[in-house]
C-alpha positions in Angstrom: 168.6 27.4 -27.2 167.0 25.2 -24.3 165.1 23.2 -26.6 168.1 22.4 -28.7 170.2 21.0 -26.2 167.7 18.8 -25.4 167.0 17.7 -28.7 170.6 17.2 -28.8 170.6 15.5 -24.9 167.4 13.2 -26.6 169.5 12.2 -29.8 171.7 10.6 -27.8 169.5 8.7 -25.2 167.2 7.5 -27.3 169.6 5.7 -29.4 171.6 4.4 -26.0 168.4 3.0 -24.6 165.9 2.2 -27.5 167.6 1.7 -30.5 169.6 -0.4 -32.9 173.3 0.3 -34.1 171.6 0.2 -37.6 169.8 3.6 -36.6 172.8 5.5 -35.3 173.5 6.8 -38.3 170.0 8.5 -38.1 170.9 9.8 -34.7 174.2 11.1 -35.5 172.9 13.4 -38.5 170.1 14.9 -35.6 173.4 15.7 -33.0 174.9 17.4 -35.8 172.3 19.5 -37.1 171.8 20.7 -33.6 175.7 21.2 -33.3 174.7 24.2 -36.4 171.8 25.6 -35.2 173.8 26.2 -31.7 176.7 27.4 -33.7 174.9 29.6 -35.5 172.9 31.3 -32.3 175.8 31.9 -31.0 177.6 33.8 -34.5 174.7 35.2 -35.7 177.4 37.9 -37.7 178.6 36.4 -41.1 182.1 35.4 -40.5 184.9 33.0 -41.8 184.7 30.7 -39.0 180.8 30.5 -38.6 180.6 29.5 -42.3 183.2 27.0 -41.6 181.4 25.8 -38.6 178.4 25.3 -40.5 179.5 23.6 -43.5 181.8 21.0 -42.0 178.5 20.2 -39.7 176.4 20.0 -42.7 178.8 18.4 -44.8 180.3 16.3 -42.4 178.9 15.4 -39.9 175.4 15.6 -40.8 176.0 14.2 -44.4 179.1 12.7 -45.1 179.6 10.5 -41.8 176.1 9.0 -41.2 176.3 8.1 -45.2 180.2 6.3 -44.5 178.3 4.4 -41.3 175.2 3.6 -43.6 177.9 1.8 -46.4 179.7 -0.2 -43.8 176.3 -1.3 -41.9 175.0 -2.2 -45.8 177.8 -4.8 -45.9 177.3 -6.6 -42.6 175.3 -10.1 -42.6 174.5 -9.6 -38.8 171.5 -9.9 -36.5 170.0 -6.8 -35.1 172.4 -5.3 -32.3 171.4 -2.9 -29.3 173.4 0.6 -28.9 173.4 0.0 -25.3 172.0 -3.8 -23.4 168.5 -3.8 -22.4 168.7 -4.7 -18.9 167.8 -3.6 -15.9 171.3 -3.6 -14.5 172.2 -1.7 -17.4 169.7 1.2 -17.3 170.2 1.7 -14.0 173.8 2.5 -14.4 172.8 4.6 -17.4 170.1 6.5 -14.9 172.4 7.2 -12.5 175.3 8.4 -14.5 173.3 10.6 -15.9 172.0 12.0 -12.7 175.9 12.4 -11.5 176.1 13.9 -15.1 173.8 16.7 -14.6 175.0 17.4 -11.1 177.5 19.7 -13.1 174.6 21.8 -14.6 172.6 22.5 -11.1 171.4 25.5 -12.6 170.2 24.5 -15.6 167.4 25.8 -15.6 168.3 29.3 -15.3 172.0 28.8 -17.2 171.9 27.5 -20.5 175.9 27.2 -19.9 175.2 24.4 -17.3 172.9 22.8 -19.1 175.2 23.2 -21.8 178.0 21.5 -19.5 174.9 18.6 -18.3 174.4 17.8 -22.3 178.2 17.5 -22.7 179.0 15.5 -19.5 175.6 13.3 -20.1 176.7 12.8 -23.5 180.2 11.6 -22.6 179.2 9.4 -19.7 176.7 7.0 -22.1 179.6 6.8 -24.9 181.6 5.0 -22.0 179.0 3.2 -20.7 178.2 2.0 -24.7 181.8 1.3 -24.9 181.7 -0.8 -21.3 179.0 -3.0 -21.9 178.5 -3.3 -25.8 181.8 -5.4 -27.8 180.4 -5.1 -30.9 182.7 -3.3 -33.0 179.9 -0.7 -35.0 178.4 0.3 -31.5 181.7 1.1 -30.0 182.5 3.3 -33.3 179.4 5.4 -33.1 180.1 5.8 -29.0 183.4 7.3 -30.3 181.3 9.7 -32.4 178.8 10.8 -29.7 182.1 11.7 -27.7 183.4 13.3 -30.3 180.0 15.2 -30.9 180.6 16.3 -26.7 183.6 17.9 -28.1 182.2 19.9 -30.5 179.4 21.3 -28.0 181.7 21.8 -25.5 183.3 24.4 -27.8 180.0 26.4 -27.3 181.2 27.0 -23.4 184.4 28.9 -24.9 184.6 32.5 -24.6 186.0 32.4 -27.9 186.2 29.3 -30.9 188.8 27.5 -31.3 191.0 28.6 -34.2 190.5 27.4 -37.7 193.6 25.2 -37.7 192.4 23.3 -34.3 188.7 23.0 -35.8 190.2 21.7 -39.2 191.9 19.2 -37.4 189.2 18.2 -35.3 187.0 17.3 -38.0 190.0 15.5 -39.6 189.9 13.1 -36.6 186.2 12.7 -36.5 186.3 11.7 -40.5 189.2 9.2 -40.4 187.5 7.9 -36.9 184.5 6.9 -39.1 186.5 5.8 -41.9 189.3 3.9 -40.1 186.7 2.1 -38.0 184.1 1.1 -40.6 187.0 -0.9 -42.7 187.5 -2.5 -39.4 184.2 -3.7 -39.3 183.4 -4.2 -42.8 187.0 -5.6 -43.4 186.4 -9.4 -43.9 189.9 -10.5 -42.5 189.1 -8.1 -39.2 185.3 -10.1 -39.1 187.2 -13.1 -38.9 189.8 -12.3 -36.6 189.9 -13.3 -32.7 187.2 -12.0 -30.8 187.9 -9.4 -27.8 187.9 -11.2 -24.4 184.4 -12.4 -23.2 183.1 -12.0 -26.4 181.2 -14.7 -28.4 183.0 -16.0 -31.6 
């Protein structure tokens, strides 16, 4: 269980730091398939919801989303963009956010529940910093989704899952997020539209 949370803590720092927006995609599709292995440790019975759970992360958010952000990347003519800026000034506000972050899982090590809550808080706190410092449309979409993703693995904290109506709904949002967004960035009259204060034409 520790090592998934990390893998799911890594899948959204290396992106923030490292990577293009054209690799989120590839990112997103790791969160989620650690989303359904946690699910899955933690309804190891067969039930309704578990198989729910685990095909609208397969499906979803591991399939259908990343291949919806892959279309609308396809049809931008754009130079290479960062998740996150690559400066100092920016790291360092990344660093220390997540160190505030984790201050809410002090016992990490010994609760997997706090680092649970770390993962989650971490994971929130780099989607705002992506949506402070980055204007370009695509990265500010898949910031939405990494929050979104918190969401889901905040669910794991719950005594008990949220019912199927609310988890129904929830992936609703998190496909017409996706959707919505990438016709606003593939849209050629959106492309052309006035750019967002400070931003370059």
């Amino acid at each position: 269980m520790t090592l998934t949370l990390m893998l799911c803590l890594l899948a959204t720092l290396v992106p923030a730091f490292f990577s293009r927006v054209s690799a989120a995609p590839f990112w997103l599709s790791v969160q989620a398939l650690t989303l359904g292995w946690i699910t899955l440790r933690q309804h190891p019975e067969l039930s309704v919801h578990a198989a729910f759970a685990g095909i609208e992360v397969l499906l979803v958010r591991a399939l259908l989303v990343p291949r919806l952000l892959r279309r609308a990347l396809a049809k931008q003519a754009q130079t290479p963009v960062s998740l996150m800026p690559s400066n100092l000034f920016t790291w360092g506000i990344a660093v220390s956010l997540l160190i505030f972050a984790f201050k809410f899982g002090d016992g990490a090590r010994a609760d997997v529940r706090a680092l649970t809550l770390g993962v989650v808080a971490s994971t929130v706190v780099m989607a705002f910093l992506i949506l402070a410092t980055n204007q370009n449309r695509m990265a500010q979409l898949v910031a939405l989704l990494f929050m979104e993703n918190a969401l889901a693995l905040f669910e794991s904290l719950l005594p008990q899952p949220w019912p199927l109506p609310v988890h129904l709904s929830i992936s609703m949002v998190y496909v017409l997020t996706v959707a919505v967004g990438s016709w606003l960035v593939s849209d050629p009259a959106q492309q052309g539209a006035r750019p967002m204060p400070g931003g370059t034409p």
